[in-house]
C-alpha positions in Angstrom: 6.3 -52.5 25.5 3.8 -53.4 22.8 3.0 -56.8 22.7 1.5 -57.6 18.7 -0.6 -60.8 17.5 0.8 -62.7 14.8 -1.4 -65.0 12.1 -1.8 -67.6 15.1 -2.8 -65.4 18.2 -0.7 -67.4 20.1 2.6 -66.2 18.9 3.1 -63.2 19.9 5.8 -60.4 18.9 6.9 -58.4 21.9 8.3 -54.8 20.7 10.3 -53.3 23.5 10.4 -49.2 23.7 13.8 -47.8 23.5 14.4 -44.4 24.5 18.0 -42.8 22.9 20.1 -40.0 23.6 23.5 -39.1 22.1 25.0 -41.9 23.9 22.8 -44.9 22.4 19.9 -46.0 23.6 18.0 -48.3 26.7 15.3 -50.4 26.4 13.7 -52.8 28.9 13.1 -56.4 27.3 11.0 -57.9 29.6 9.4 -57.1 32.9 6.8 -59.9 34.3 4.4 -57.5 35.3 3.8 -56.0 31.7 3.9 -59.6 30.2 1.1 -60.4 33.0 -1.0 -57.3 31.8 -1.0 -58.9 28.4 -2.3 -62.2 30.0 1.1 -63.7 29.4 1.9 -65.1 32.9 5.2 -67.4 32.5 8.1 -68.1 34.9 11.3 -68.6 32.6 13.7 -70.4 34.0 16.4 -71.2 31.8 18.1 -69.0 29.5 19.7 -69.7 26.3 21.8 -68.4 23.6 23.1 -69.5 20.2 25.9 -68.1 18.0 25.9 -68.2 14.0 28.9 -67.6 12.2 27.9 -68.3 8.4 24.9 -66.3 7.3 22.0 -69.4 6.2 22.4 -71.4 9.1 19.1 -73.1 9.8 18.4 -73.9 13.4 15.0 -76.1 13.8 12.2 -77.3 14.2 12.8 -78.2 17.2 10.2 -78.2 20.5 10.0 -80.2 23.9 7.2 -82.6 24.7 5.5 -82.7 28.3 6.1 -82.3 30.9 9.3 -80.2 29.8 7.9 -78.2 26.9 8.8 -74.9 26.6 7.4 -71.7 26.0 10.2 -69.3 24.3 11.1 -65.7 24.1 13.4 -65.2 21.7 15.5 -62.0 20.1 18.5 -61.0 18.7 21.5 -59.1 20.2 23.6 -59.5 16.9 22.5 -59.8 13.1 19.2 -60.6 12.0 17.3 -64.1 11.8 14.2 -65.2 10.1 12.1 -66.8 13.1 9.8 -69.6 12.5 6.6 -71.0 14.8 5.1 -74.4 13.3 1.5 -74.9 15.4 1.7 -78.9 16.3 -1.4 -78.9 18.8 -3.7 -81.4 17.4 -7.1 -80.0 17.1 -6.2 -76.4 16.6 -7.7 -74.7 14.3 -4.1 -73.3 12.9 -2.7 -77.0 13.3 0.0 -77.4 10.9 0.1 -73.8 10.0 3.1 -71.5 10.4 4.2 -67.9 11.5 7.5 -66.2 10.7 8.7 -62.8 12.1 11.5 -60.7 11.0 13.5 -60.4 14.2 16.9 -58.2 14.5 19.1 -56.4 16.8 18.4 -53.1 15.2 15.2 -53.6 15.8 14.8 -54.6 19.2 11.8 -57.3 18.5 11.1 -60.5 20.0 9.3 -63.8 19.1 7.0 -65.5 22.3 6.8 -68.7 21.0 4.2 -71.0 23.1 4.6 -74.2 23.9 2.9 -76.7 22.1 4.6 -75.0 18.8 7.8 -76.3 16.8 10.7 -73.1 16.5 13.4 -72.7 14.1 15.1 -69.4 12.4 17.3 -69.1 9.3 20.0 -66.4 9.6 19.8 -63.4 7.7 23.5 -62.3 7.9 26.8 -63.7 9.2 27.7 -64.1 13.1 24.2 -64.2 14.6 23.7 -63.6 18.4 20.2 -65.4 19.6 19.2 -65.4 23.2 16.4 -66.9 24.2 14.1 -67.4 27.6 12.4 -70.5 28.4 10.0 -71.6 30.8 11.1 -75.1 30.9 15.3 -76.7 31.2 16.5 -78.0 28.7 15.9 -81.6 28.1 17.4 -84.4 25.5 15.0 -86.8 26.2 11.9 -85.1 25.4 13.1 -82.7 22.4 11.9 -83.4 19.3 12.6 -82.3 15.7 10.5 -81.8 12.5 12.3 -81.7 9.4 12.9 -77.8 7.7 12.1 -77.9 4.6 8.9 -80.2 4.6 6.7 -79.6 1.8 3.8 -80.2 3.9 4.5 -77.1 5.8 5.5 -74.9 2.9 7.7 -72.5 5.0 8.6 -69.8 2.8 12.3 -69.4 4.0 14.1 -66.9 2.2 17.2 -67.0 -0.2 20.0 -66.0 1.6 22.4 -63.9 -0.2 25.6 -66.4 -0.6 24.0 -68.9 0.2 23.1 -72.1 -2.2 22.1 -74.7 0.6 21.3 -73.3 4.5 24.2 -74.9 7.0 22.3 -77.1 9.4 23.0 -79.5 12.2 23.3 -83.1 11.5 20.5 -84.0 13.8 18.6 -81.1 11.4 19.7 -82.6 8.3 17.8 -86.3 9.1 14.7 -84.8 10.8 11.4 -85.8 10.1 8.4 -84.7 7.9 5.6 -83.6 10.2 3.2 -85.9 8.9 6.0 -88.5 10.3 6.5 -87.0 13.5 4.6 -89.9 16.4 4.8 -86.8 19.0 2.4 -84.0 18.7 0.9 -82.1 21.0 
């Protein structure tokens, strides 16, 4: 397992070996021991997954605040997405800075997303299988969501063949600008 720095050290993509024969292949995605040797020591305790049908959807930015936040480790089983960490840690020296990551089933990658940073990820293609860990459950109260497209973030998402406008939740749809966001980290 290699485990690969991003722009913001803290978000990390994991790249799982897989080892193929004329059947397919096999591949490990996570083991706690290796993630330890890397110094990422986490206990997930939930896991996740979403489903995509139309390629564009956009799914964020969404995070937890404390006590609940969560760290994530996200990859695809099906399709491809465009993954998306926002850094919202006041006094961080990447605060309000980004990091995408290319993540697909042919691939094998995935995105460790730590808390204290807003995730979201466009869909590259049509029916898109997401799973993701996380070290915290899931909680209503304490999620929070930072609008998408804020020009203050500059997010480069991509043009999705198809696609004029990205599909998006309605709660996604009235989000937030950052700058308008009361809950930071």
């Amino acid at each position: 397992m290699e485990f690969v720095p991003t722009d913001i050290a803290e978000v990390i993509e994991v790249r799982p070996k897989r080892f193929g024969d004329v059947r397919g292949w096999f591949g490990e995605t996570y083991r706690r021991d290796l993630f330890a040797e890397a110094g990422i020591d986490l206990e997930f305790v939930q896991d996740n997954e979403s489903f995509s049908a139309p390629a564009g959807t956009l799914r964020g930015l969404h995070y937890q605040l404390p006590p609940v936040a969560q760290d994530k480790l996200v990859r695809v089983v099906r399709g491809s997405i465009l993954d998306v960490a926002v850094d919202i840690r006041e006094g961080s020296p990447t605060f309000g800075r980004h990091v995408t990551c290319e993540l697909s089933a042919e691939a094998g990658n995935q995105l460790l997303v730590p808390t204290g940073f807003a995730h979201g990820f466009l869909t590259l293609t049509p029916d898109v299988h997401v799973v993701y860990k996380v070290t915290s459950r899931y909680s209503a109260e304490a999620e929070r969501t930072i609008r998408w497209n804020d020009p203050a973030l500059a997010i480069d998402w991509p043009d999705v063949e198809g696609v004029d406008e990205p599909t998006l939740s309605d709660r996604d749809a009235v989000a937030p600008d950052f700058a308008d966001q009361p809950d930071k980290f």
